[in-house]
C-alpha positions in Angstrom: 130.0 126.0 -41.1 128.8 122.6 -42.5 129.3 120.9 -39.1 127.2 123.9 -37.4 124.3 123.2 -40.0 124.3 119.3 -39.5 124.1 120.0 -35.0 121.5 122.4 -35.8 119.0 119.9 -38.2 120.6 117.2 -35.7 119.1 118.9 -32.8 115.8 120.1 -34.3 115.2 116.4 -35.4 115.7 115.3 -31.8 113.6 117.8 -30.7 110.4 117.0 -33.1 111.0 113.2 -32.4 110.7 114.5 -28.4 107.3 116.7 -29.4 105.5 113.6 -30.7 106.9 111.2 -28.2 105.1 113.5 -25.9 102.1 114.3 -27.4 101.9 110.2 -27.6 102.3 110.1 -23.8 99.6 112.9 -23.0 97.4 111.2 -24.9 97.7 108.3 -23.3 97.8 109.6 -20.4 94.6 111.3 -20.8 92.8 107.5 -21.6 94.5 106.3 -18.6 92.9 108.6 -16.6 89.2 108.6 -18.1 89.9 105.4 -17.3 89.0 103.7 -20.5 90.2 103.2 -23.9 87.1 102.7 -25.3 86.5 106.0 -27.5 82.0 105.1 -28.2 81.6 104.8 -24.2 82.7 108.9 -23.8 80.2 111.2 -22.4 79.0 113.9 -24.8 80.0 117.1 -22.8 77.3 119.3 -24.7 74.2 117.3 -26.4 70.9 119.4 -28.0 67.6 117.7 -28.3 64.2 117.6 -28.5 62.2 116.9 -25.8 58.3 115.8 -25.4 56.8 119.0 -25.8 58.7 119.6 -29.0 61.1 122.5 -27.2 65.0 121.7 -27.5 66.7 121.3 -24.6 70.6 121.0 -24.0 72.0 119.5 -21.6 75.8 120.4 -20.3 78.1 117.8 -18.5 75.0 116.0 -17.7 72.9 119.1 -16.2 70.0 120.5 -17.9 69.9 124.0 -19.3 66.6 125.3 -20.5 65.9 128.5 -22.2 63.6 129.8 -19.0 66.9 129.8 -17.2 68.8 131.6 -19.6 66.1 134.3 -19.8 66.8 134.2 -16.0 70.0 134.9 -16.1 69.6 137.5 -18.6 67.8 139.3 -16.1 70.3 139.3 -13.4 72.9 140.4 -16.4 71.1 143.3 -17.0 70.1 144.2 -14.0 73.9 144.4 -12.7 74.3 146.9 -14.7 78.6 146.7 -15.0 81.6 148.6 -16.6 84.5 147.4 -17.6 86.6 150.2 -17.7 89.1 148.1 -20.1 86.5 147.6 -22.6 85.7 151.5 -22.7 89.5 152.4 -23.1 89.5 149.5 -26.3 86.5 151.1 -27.6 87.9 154.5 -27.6 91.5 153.5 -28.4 89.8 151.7 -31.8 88.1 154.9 -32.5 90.7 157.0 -32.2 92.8 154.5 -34.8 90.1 154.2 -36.9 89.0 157.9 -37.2 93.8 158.7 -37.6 93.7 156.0 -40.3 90.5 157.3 -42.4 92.0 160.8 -42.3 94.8 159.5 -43.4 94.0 157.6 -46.4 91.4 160.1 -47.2 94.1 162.6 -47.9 95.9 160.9 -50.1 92.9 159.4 -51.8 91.1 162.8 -52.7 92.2 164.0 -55.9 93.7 167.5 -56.1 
């Protein structure tokens, strides 16, 4: 049993020392292929910021998003109109559980 116990720590050690060997190697990895190793020169992929009329602006991976767009696309969102037919079954599912459960503790709860 003692032998067992010493594979088994063994074998988990050589597995952790494996994990961070890897997660070494990703990283690297990733620096190879940004191509730098330089961490100051990375482009922000979300910055926020004033601009010269005093509105904020953000601008994503280097494209500009401006709240007149968004109101856009709020729009079209509204307009579509969807269901999700998922989303109505967790709704009704959570209900249901909610409305057994409050019964429930109710009972026992309610002096007699």
């Amino acid at each position: 049993m003692l032998r067992f116990l010493i594979k088994v720590l063994v074998l988990i050690g050589v597995l952790f020392i494996g994990i961070l060997i890897g997660f070494q190697e990703a990283n690297s990895g990733l620096n190879r292929l940004k191509g730098s190793t330089n961490y100051s020169s990375f482009q922000k992929v979300v910055s926020i910021g004033e601009n010269d009329n005093g509105d904020y602006e953000t601008v994503v991976i280097g494209n500009r998003v401006s709240s007149h767009n968004l109101d856009e696309k709020k729009k079209v969102l509204e307009k579509m109109n969807t269901y999700n037919f998922f989303t109505d079954v967790a709704k009704k599912l959570s209900t249901l559980i909610s409305s057994i459960f409050s019964g429930f503790f109710s009972m026992f709860s309610s002096p007699n």
